[in-house]
Structures are given as structure tokens and as C-alpha cells.
KEKE-3310 file (N, C-alpha, C; in steps of 0.2 Angstrom, whole numbers, plus 5000, padded with zeros to 4 digits):
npx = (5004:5010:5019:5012:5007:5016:5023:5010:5011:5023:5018:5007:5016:5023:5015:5007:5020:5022:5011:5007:5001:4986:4987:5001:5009:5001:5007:5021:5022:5018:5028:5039:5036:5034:5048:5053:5048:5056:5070:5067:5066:5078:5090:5105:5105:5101:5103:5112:5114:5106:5096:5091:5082:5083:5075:5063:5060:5054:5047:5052:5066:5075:5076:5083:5096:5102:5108:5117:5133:5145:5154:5158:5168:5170:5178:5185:5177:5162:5157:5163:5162:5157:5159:5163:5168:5168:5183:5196:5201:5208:5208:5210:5224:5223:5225:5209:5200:5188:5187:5188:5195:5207:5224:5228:5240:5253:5255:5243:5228:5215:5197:5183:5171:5172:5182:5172:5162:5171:5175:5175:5174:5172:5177:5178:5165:5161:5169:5162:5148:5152:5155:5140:5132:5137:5136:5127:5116:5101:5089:5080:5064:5058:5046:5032:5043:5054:5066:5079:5086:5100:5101:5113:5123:5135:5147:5156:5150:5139:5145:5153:5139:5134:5144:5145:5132:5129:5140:5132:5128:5114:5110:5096:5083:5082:5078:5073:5079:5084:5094:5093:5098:5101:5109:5114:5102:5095:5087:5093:5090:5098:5101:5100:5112:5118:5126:5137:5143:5153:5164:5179:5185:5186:5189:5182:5170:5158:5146:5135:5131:5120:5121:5113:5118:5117:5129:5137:5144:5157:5159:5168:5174:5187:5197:5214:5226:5222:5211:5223:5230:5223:5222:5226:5240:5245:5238:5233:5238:5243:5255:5255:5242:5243:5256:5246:5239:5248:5250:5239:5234:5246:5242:5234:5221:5208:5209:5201:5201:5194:5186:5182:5175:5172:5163:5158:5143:5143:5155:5150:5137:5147:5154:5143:5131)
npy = (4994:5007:5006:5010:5020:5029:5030:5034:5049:5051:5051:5059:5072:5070:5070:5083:5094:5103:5113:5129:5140:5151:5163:5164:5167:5180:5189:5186:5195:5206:5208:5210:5222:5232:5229:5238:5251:5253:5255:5266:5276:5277:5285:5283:5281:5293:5306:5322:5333:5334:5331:5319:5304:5288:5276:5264:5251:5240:5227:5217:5221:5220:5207:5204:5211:5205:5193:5197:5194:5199:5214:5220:5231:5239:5251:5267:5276:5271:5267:5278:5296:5304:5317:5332:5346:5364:5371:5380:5388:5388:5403:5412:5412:5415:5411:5409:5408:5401:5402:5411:5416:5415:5423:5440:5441:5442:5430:5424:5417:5427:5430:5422:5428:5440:5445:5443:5454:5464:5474:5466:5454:5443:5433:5425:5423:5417:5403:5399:5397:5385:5373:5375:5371:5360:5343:5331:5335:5334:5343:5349:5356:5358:5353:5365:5377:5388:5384:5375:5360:5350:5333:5322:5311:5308:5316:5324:5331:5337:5345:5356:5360:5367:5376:5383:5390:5396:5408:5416:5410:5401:5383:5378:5371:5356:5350:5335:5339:5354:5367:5375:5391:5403:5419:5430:5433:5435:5423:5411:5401:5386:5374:5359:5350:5338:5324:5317:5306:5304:5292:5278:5275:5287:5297:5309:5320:5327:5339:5346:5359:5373:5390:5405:5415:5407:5402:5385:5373:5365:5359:5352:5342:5336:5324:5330:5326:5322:5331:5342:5335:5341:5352:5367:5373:5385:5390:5400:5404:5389:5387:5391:5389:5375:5376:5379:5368:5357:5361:5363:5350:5345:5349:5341:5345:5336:5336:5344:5348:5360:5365:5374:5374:5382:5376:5375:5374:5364:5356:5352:5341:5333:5328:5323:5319)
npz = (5000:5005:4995:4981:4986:4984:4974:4967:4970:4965:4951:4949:4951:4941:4931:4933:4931:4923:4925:4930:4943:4940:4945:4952:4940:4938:4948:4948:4936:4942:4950:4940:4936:4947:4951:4936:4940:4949:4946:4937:4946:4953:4960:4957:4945:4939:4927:4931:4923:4912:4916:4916:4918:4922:4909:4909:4898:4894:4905:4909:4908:4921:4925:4912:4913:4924:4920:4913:4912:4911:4901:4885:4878:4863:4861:4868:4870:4870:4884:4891:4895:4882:4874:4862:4862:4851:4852:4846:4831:4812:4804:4788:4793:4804:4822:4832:4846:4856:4870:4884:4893:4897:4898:4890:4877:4866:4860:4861:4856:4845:4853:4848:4848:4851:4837:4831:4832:4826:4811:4793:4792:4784:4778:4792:4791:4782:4785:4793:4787:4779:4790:4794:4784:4778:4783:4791:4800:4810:4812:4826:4833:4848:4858:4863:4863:4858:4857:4850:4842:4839:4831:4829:4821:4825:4838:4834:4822:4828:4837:4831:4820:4833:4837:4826:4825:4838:4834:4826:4813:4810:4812:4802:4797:4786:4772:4758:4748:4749:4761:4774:4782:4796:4796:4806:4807:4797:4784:4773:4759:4754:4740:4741:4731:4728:4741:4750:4761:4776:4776:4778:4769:4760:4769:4774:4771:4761:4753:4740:4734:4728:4728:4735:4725:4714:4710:4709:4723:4729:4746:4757:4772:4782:4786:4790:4781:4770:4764:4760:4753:4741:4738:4730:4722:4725:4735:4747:4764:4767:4771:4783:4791:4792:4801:4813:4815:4816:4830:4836:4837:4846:4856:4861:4855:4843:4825:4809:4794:4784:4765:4751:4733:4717:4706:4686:4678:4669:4671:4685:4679:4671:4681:4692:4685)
capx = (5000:5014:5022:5008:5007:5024:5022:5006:5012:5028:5015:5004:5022:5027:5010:5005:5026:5023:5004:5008:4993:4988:4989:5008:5008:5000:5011:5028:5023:5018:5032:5045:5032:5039:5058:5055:5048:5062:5074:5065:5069:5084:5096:5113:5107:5101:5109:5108:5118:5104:5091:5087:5080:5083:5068:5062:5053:5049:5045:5059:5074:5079:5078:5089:5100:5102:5108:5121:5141:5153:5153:5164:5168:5176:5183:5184:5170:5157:5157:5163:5155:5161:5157:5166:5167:5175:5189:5200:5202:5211:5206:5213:5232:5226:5221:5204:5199:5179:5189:5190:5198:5216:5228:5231:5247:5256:5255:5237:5221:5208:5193:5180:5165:5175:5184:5165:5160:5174:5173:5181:5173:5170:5180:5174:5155:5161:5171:5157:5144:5153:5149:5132:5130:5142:5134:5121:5112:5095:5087:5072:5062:5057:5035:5030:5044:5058:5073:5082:5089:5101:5102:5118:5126:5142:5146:5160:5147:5135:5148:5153:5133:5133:5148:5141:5124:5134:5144:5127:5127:5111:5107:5086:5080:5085:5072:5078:5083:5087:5096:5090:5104:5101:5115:5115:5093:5092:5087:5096:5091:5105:5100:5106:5113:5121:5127:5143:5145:5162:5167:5183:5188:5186:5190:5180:5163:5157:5140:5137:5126:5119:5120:5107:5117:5116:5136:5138:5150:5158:5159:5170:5179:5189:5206:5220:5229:5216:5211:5228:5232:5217:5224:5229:5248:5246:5233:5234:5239:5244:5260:5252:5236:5248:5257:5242:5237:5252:5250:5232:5235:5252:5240:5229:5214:5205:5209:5200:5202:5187:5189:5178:5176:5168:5163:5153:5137:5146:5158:5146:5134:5152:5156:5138:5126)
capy = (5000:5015:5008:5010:5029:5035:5030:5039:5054:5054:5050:5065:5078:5070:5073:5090:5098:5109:5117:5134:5144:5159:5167:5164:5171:5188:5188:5186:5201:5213:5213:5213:5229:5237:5232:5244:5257:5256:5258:5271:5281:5276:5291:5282:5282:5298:5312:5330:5339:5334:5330:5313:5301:5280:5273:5254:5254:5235:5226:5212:5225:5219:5200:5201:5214:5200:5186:5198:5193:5203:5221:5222:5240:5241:5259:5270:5280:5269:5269:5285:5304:5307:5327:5334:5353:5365:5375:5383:5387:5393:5406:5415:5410:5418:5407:5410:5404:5400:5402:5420:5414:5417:5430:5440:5442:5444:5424:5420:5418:5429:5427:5422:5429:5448:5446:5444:5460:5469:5471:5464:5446:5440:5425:5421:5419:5411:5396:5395:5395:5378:5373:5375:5366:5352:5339:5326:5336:5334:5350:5346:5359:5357:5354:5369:5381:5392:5381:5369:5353:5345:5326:5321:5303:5306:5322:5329:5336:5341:5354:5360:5364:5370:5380:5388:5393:5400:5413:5418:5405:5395:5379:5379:5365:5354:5346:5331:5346:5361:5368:5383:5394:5409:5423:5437:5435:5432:5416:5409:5392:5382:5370:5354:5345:5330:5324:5310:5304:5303:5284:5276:5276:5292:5302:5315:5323:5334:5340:5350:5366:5377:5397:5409:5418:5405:5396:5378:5374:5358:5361:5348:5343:5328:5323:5336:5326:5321:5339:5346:5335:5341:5359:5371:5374:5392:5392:5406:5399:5384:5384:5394:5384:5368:5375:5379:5362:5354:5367:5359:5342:5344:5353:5336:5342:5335:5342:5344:5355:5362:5366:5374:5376:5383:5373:5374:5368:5358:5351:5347:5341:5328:5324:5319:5317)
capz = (5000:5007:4989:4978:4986:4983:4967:4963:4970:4960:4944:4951:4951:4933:4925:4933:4934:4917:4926:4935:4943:4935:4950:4950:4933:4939:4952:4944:4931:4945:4953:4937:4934:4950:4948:4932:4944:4956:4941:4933:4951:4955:4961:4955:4936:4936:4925:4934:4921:4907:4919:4914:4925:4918:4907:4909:4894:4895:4913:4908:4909:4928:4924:4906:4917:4927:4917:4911:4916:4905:4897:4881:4873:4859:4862:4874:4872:4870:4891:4894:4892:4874:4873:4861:4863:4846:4855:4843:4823:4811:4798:4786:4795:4811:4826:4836:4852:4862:4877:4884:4901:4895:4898:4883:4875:4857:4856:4861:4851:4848:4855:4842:4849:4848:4832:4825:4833:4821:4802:4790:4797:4779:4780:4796:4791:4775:4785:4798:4785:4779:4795:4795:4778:4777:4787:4791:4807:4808:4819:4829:4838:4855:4858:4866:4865:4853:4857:4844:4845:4836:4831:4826:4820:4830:4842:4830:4819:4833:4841:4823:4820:4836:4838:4821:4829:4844:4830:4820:4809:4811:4806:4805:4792:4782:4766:4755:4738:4752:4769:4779:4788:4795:4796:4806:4809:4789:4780:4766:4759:4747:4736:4739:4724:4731:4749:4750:4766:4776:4777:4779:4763:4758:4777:4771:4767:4755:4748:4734:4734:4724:4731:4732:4719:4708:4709:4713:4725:4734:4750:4760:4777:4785:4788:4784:4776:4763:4761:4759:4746:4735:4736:4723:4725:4726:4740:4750:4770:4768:4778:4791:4794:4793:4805:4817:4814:4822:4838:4839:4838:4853:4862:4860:4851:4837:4818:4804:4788:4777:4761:4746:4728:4715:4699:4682:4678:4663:4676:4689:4673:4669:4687:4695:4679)
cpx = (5004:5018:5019:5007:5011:5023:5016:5006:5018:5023:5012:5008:5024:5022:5008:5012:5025:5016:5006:5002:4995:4989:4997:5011:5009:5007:5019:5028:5022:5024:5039:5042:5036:5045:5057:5053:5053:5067:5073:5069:5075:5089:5102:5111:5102:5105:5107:5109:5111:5096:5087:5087:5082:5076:5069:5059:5052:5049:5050:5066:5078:5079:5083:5095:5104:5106:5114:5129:5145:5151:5157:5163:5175:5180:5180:5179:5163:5153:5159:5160:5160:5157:5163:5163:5172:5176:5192:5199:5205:5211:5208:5223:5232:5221:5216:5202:5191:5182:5191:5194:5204:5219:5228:5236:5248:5255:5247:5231:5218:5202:5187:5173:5167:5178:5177:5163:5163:5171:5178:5179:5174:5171:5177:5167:5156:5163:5165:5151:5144:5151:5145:5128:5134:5144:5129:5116:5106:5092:5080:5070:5058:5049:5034:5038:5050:5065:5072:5086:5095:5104:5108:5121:5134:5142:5151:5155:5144:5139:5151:5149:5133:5138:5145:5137:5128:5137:5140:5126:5123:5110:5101:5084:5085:5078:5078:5082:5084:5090:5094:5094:5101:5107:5114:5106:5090:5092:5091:5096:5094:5101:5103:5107:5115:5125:5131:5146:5149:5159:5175:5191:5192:5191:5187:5173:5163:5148:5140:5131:5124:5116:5114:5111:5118:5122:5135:5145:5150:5160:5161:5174:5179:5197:5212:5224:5229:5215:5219:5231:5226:5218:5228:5236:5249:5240:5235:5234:5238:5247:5257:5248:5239:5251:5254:5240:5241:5250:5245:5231:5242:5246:5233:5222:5214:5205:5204:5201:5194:5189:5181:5179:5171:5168:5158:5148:5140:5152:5154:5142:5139:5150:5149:5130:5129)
cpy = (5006:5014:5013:5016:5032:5035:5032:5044:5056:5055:5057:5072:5075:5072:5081:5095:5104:5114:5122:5136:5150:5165:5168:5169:5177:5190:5192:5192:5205:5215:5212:5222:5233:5236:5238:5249:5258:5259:5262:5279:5281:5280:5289:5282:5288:5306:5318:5332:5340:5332:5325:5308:5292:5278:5265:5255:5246:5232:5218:5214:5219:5210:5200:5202:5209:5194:5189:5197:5199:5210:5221:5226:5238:5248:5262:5273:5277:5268:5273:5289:5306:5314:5330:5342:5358:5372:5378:5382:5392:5397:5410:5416:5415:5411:5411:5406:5405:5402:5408:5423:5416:5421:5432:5440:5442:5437:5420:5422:5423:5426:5426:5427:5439:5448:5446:5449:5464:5469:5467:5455:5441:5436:5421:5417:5414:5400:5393:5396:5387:5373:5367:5369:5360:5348:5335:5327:5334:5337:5346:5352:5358:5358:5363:5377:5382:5388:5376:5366:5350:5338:5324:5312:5303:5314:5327:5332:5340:5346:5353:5363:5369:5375:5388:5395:5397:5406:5415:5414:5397:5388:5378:5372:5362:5350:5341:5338:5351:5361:5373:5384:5398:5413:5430:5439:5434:5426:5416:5401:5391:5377:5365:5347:5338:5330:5317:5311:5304:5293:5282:5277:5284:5301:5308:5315:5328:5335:5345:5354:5370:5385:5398:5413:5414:5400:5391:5377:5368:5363:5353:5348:5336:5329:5327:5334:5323:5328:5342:5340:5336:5349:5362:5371:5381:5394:5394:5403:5394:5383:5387:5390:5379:5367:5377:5372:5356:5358:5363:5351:5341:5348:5348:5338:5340:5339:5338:5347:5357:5368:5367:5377:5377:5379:5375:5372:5362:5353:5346:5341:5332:5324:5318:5318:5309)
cpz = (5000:5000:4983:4979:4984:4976:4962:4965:4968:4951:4945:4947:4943:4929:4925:4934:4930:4920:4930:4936:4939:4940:4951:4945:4934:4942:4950:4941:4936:4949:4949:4936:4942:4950:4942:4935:4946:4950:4938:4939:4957:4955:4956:4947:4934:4933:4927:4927:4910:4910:4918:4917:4919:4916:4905:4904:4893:4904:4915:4909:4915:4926:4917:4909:4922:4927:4913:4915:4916:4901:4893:4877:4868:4856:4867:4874:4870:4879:4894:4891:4887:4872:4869:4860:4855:4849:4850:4833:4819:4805:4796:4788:4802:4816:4830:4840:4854:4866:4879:4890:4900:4893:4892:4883:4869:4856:4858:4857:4853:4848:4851:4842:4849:4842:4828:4826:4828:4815:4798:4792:4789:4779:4787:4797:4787:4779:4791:4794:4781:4782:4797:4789:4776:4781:4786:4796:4805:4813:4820:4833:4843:4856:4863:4869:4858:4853:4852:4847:4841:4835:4828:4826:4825:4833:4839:4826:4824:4836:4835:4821:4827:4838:4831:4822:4833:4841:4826:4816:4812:4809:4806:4802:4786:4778:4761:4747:4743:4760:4770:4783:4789:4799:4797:4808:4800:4787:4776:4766:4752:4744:4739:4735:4726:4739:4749:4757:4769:4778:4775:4774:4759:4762:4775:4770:4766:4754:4744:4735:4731:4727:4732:4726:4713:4705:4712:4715:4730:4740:4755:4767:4777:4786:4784:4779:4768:4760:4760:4753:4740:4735:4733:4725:4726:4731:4745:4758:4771:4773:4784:4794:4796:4800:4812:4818:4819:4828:4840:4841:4846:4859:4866:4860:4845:4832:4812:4800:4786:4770:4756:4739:4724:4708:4695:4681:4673:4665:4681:4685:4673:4677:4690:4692:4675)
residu = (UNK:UNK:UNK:UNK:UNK:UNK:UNK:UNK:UNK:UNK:UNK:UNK:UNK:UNK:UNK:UNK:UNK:UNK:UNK:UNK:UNK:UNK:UNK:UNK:UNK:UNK:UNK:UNK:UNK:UNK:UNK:UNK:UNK:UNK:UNK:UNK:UNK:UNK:UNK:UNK:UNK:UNK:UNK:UNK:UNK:UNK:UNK:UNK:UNK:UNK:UNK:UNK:UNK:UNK:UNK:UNK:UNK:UNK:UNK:UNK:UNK:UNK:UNK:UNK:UNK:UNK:UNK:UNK:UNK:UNK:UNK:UNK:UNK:UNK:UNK:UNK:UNK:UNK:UNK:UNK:UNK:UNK:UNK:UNK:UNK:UNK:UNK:UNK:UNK:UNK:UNK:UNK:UNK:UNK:UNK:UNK:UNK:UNK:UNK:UNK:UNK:UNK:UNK:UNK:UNK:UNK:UNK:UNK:UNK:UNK:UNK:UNK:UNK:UNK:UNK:UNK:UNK:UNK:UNK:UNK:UNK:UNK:UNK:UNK:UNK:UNK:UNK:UNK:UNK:UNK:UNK:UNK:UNK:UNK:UNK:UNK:UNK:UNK:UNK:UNK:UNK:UNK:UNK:UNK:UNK:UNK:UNK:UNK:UNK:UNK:UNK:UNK:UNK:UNK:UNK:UNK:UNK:UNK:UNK:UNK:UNK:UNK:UNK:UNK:UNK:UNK:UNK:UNK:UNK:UNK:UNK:UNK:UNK:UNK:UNK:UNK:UNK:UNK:UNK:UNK:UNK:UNK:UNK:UNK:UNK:UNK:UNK:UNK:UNK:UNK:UNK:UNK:UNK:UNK:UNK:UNK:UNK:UNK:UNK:UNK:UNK:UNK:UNK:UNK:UNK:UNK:UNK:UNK:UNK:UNK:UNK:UNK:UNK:UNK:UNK:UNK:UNK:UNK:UNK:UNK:UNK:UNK:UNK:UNK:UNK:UNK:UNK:UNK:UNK:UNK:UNK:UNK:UNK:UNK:UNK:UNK:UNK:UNK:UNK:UNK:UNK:UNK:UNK:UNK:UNK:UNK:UNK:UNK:UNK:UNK:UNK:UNK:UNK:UNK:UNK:UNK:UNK:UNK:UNK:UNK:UNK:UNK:UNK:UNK:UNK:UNK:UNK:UNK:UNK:UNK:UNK:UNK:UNK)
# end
């Protein structure tokens, strides 16, 4: 007989082991529903400096979270605050600086945001008009109020638009055939003819434009040492930018060049017809 029991409460546990109550069920999901509360108000992941709080956005996060061992970055800034900020530049063969914290002297930069006050800026709108236009931003404006946003594929364009904006030169809109700047509180929309992405190959972006007065004009930036072998041999500071160039990089920042040109319709026509 006590055989005969044991063996039909093993029979019992082997036919019913796959049946959970459904109360169980609820159960379980209500309280991964508040792990993603807790996590949603979790002090240690939230950001003050942009005021953003952690979002659960499924009720599963704390169990996969869970199950995770190992973190593998394959660069440094994929886990750290990749902020890139644009500090200095050089135009026309003189250096200018954002920074206004430093002494003067015979050998320091001027400060960009007074050198635009003077006259005679003309180059400076023009190199931070490139900018504004020789990119992948995509502006977003903000529900309920005047400010702008921009979305950028990496943070080197975003402070490059943004350093722009900061100097008059805005960037408003973008449509697939046009770009909207405005300069100085005036609009001005470009055309835009074509748009060649940077990648690997090339180290460089360009897109091509059509003025408001009517010339088409590549407009390119990337790695100095691609743009600088694509220039005339009589271009006007070369050695000098060059040598500002190295200064920037011993000084450990980040260089680029920008660079533009004006072409035909019967060349553009040849090149990208």
C-alpha cells in the first residue's frame, strides 16, 4: 500500500510539473512591473547635468539585466562621456579661440565671439557658413517652446553645428533638395545638389550646393591630410594653417580641415550626371 502511494504521487508531480497557477503568473509580472519602477527612480542612474531620469521601457529590463556577466567595449568611448566641445580654429592664417579665460598676450588667440564683433569678418562667416551646411544634422524643435535641438550621427558634427549657431550662423532646416541657415537673423536656403557621406575610405565629406546667387560649390571637410592633398599649390595659407594644425593636435585636440570650391554647371553636369 505506502508503495503504491509513493508511486502515485511521483505519477501526480510527473503529469502536473509543466501546470503553474495563473495566479503565479500575475504575480511574477507585477512585481518585474515594479523592479522597472524602482529603476525608473533610481538616484545612482540619474543624470543631473541633462536631467534625465533611467527609462524601463519594458518590465523584463531587471531580469535580462540579470543574466548579464561581461561588458565588452570596443573603444573608449562607448562607456565613457564622449562630449566633444570646438575649442579653437584657424582662419585666414590667424588662430581664434571660444575660450576667453586666458591671459592676453602677442601669442594668444583671439577670442572668436569679439573678432565677430569687428569688420572685415567676411571669411569668418564664410568658414562657419561651411559649417552650418556640410553635414548630416537633423534639427528638431522642441514641443512647446523656441529652442532647437540638434540630432547628430556622431558628436564631431553636433559641436561643429553647434559652435556655428553660437557665432550667427544657424542651422534651421533641412528638406531632401534644400538647407535653411540663418546669418545674422536672415534666412538663406541652398540647394542641395548632392550629399557624399564621410566613410573610411574616403576620410572625408562633401556635399554639393547650389548658392542663392546661383554658383555651385563643393563644400568639403575631414582629415587634413586628405584635404591638403586636394589643394591648389598656390593656396593662400597653407603653411600657416599647417602650422596651426600641428599646435592643435600637441595641444591634444581633434583636427579637421574644410575646404571649398567653385565649379561649372558643365563640370558638375560631367562629374555627377
Amino acid at each position: 500500500m505506502a508503495a503504491n502511494f509513493f508511486y502515485s504521487i511521483l505519477t501526480f508531480i510527473i503529469l502536473y510539473n509543466n501546470l503553474i497557477p495563473i495566479s503565479l503568473i500575475i504575480t511574477v509580472e507585477v512585481v518585474k512591473l515594479i523592479q522597472a519602477y524602482l529603476i525608473n527612480f533610481d538616484l545612482d542612474m540619474y543624470d543631473e547635468s541633462t536631467d534625465t531620469p533611467a527609462l524601463a521601457r519594458n518590465s523584463n529590463l531587471n531580469e535580462e539585466l540579470g543574466q548579464v556577466k561581461f561588458v565588452f567595449s570596443d573603444k573608449t568611448g562607448t562607456l565613457t562621456e564622449n562630449i566633444m566641445e570646438f575649442k579653437q580654429c584657424s582662419i585666414s592664417g590667424i588662430v581664434y579661440s571660444t575660450d576667453s579665460s586666458e591671459e592676453a598676450d602677442d601669442s594668444s588667440p583671439l577670442v572668436l565671439m569679439e573678432a565677430l564683433k569687428e569688420s572685415g569678418r567676411t571669411a569668418m562667416l564664410h568658414f562657419f557658413r561651411v559649417l552650418a551646411l556640410c553635414h548630416t544634422v537633423i534639427p528638431e524643435w522642441v514641443e512647446g517652446s523656441q529652442s532647437l535641438v540638434y540630432r547628430a550621427s556622431s558628436p564631431d558634427e553636433e559641436a561643429l553645428v553647434k559652435a556655428a549657431r553660437d557665432l550667427g550662423v544657424v542651422f534651421k532646416a533641412r528638406t531632401p533638395k534644400s538647407i535653411i541657415i540663418e546669418v545674422d537673423g536672415v534666412e538663406e536656403e541652398y540647394e542641395l545638389l548632392n550629399l557624399l557621406e564621410f566613410n573610411s575610405t574616403r576620410k572625408r565629406m562633401s556635399v554639393v550646393v547650389r548658392f542663392p546667387d546661383g554658383s555651385i560649390r563643393v563644400l568639403c571637410k575631414g582629415a587634413d591630410t586628405v584635404i591638403y592633398s586636394r589643394l591648389a599649390p598656390s593656396e593662400d595659407y597653407s603653411s600657416s594653417t599647417n602650422s596651426h594644425l600641428k599646435t592643435f593636435a600637441v595641444n591634444g585636440l581633434r583636427t579637421l580641415c574644410v575646404a571649398e570650391r567653385t565649379i561649372g554647371l558643365v563640370d558638375y553636369e560631367v562629374q555627377f550626371n
